[in-house]
ZAMARGU-4260 file (C-alpha; in steps of 0.2 Angstrom, whole numbers, plus 5000, padded with zeros to 4 digits):
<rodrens>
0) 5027/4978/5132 | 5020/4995/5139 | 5003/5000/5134 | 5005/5016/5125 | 5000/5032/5136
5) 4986/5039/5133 | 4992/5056/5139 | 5004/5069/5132 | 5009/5081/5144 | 5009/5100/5137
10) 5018/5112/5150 | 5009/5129/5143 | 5023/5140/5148 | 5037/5132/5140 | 5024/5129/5123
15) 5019/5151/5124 | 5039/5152/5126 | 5044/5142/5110 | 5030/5145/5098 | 5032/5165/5102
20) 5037/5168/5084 | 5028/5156/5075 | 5012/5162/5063 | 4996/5152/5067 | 5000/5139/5055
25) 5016/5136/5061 | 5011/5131/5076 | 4998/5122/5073 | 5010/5112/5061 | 5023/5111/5076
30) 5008/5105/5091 | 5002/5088/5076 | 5020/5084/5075 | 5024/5086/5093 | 5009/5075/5097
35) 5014/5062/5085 | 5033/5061/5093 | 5023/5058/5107 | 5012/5043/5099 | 5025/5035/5089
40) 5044/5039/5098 | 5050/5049/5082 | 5047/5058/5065 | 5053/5054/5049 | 5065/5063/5040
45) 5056/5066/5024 | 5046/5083/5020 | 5030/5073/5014 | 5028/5063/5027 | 5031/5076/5037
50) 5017/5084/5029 | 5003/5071/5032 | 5007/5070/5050 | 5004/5089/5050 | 4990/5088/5042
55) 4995/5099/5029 | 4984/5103/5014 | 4989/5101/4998 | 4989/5117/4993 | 4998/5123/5011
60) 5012/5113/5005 | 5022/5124/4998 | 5021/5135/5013 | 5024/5122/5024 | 5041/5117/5015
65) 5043/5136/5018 | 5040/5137/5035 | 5049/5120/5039 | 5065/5126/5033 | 5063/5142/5041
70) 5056/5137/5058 | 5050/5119/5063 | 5067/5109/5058 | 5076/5120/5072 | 5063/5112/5084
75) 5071/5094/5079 | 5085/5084/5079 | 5090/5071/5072 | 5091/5054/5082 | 5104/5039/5080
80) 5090/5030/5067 | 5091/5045/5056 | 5073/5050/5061 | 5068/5065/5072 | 5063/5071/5088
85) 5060/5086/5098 | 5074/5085/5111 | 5059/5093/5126 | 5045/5082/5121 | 5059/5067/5121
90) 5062/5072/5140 | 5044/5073/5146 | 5042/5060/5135 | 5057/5050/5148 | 5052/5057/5163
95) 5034/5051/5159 | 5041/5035/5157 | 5050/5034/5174 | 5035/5041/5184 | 5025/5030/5177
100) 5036/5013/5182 | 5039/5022/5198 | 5022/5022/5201 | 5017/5005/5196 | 5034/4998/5205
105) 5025/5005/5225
</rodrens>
């Protein structure tokens, strides 16, 4: 088994690009969730989990249930396993993967 990557890679122009629109909170939301594809593969599908990896207060959640349905769940799809993933983390995520075993192959 791999050791899990310490790193997350963060191109800044393709983050300014998508999070454009977002309010502060939003994004900040989106980045925890993005960097928690990163450390586990995928998301769950379920609003209050959803919540905890966000690191949404309790009494943001209302506002978070707002702004997930409005803008953060257009930033996910869901997988085969009914669970969730951003499709552009899930390729850096893969092409991370293939430089790394590159790398270790030479």
């Amino acid at each position: 088994m791999k050791g899990k990557d310490p790193a997350a890679l963060l191109y800044i122009d393709n983050w300014l690009v998508s999070t454009k629109c977002m309010k502060a909170d939003e994004r900040g939301w989106y980045l925890n969730l993005v960097l928690h594809q990163y450390d586990k593969g995928e998301l769950p599908y379920d609003i209050e989990e959803l919540a905890n990896l966000a690191d949404v207060r309790i009494s943001e959640f209302e506002r978070f249930k707002q702004a997930w349905e409005q803008v953060l769940k257009h930033k996910f799809k869901q997988n085969e396993n009914g669970n969730l993933e951003n499709p552009n983390a899930k390729e850096i995520i893969r092409r991370r993967e293939n430089f790394k075993d590159k790398r270790s192959a030479s």
